[in-house]
C-alpha positions as YAML, in Angstrom:
chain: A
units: angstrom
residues:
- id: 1
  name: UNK
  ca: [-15.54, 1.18, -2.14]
- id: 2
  name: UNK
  ca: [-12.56, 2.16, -4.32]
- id: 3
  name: UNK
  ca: [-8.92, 2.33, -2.23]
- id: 4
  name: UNK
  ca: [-7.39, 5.02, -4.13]
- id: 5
  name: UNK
  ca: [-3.15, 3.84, -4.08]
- id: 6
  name: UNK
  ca: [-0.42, 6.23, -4.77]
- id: 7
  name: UNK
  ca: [3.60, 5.57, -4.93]
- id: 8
  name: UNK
  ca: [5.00, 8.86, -3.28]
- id: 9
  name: UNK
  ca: [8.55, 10.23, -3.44]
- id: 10
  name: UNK
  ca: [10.41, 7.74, -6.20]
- id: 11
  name: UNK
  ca: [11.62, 8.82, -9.78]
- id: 12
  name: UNK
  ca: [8.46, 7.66, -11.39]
- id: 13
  name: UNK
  ca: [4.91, 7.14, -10.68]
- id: 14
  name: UNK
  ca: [5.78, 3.08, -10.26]
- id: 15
  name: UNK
  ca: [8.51, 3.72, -7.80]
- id: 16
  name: UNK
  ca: [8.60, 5.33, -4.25]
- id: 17
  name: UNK
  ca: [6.09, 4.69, -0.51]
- id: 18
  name: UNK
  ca: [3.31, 3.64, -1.29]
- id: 19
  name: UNK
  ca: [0.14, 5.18, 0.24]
- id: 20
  name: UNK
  ca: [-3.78, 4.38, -0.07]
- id: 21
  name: UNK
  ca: [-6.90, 6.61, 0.90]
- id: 22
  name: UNK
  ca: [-8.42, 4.97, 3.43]
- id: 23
  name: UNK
  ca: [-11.10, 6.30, 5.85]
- id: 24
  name: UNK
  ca: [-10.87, 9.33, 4.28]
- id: 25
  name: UNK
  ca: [-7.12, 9.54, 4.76]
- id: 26
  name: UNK
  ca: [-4.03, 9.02, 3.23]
- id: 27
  name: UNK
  ca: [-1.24, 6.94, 4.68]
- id: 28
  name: UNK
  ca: [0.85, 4.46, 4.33]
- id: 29
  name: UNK
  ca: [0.53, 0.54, 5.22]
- id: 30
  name: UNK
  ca: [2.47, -1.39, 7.88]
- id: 31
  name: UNK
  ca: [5.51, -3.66, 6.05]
- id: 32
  name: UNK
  ca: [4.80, -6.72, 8.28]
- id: 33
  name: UNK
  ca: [1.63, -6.54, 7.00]
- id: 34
  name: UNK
  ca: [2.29, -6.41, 3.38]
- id: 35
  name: UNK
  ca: [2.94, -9.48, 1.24]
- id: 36
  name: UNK
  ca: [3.75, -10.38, -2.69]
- id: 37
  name: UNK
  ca: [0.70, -10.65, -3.58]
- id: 38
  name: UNK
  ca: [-0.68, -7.38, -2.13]
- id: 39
  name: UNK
  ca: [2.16, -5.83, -4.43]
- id: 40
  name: UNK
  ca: [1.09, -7.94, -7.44]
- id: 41
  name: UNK
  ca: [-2.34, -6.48, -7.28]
- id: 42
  name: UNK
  ca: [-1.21, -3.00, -6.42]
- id: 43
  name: UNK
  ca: [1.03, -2.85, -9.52]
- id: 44
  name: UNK
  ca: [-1.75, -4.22, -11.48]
- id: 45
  name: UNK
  ca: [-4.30, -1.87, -10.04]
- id: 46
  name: UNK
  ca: [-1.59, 1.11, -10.91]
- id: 47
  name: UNK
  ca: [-0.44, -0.09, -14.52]
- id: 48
  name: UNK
  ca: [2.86, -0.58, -13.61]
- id: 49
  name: UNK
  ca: [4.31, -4.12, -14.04]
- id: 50
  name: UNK
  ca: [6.29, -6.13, -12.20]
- id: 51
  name: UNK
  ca: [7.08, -5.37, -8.49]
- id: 52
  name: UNK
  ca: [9.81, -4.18, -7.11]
- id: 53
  name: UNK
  ca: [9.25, -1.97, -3.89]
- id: 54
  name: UNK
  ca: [8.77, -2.11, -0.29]
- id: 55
  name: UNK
  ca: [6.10, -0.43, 2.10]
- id: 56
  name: UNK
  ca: [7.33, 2.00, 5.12]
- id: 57
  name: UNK
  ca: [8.56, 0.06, 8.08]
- id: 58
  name: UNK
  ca: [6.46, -1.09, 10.89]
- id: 59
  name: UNK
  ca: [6.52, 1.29, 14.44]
- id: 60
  name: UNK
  ca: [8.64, 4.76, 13.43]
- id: 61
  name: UNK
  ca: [7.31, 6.39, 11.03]
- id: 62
  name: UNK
  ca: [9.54, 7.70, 8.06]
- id: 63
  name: UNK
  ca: [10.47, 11.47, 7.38]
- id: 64
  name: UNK
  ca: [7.50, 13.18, 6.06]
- id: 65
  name: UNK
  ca: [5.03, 9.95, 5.78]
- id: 66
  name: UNK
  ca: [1.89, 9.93, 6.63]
- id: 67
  name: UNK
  ca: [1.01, 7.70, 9.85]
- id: 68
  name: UNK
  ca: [0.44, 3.98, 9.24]
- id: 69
  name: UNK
  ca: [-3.67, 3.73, 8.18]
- id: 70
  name: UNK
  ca: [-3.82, -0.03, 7.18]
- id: 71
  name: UNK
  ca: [-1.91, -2.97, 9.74]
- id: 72
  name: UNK
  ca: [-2.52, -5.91, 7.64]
- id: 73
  name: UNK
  ca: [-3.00, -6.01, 3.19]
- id: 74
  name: UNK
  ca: [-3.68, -9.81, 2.49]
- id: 75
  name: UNK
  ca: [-4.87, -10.73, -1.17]
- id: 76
  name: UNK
  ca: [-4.43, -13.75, -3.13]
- id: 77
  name: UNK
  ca: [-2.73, -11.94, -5.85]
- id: 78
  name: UNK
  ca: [-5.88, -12.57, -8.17]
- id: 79
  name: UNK
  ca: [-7.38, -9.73, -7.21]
- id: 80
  name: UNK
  ca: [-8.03, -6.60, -9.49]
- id: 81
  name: UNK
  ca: [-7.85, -3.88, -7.06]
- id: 82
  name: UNK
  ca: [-6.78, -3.56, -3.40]
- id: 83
  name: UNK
  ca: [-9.87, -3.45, -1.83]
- id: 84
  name: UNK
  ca: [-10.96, -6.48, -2.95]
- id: 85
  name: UNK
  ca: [-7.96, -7.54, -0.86]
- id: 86
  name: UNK
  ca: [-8.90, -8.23, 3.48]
- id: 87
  name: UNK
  ca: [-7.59, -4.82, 4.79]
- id: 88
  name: UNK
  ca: [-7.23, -4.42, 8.18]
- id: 89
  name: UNK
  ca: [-6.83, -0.70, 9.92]
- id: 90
  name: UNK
  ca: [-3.84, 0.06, 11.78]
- id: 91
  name: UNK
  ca: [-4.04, 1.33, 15.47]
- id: 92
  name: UNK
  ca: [-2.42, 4.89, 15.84]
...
């Protein structure tokens, strides 16, 4: 199934938190669990180049973000779309 992605509250649609549609909900994925090559794919999934941003942090959640929905993103960076990536659901 598709993993909708969206980059919320940056100056363009490349820039900003990112946050997938997962489960039927949006939210945003764990840093820790969030490597270079999950970004490559996300930015390739999105259209938008090279990347240059950085998930929410781990634990607190930020102002106005939706709660953590995936713990763990781990692709290869060959992948075309996220969820061809292992994703791993956070705990709330």
């Amino acid at each position: 199934a598709a993993v909708p992605a969206r980059l919320q509250g940056g100056r363009s649609r490349c820039a900003g938190r990112l946050e997938l549609l997962f489960a039927g909900t949006w939210g945003s994925v764990c840093a820790e669990g969030w490597d270079p090559a999950a970004a490559q794919v996300l930015c390739r999934q999105l259209a938008c180049g090279r990347p240059r941003f950085v998930p929410a942090p781990c634990g607190s959640t930020a102002a106005g973000a939706p709660p953590v929905v995936l713990r763990q993103v781990q692709c290869t960076g060959q992948e075309p779309a996220l969820e061809h990536c292992i994703l791993q659901p956070g705990h709330p």
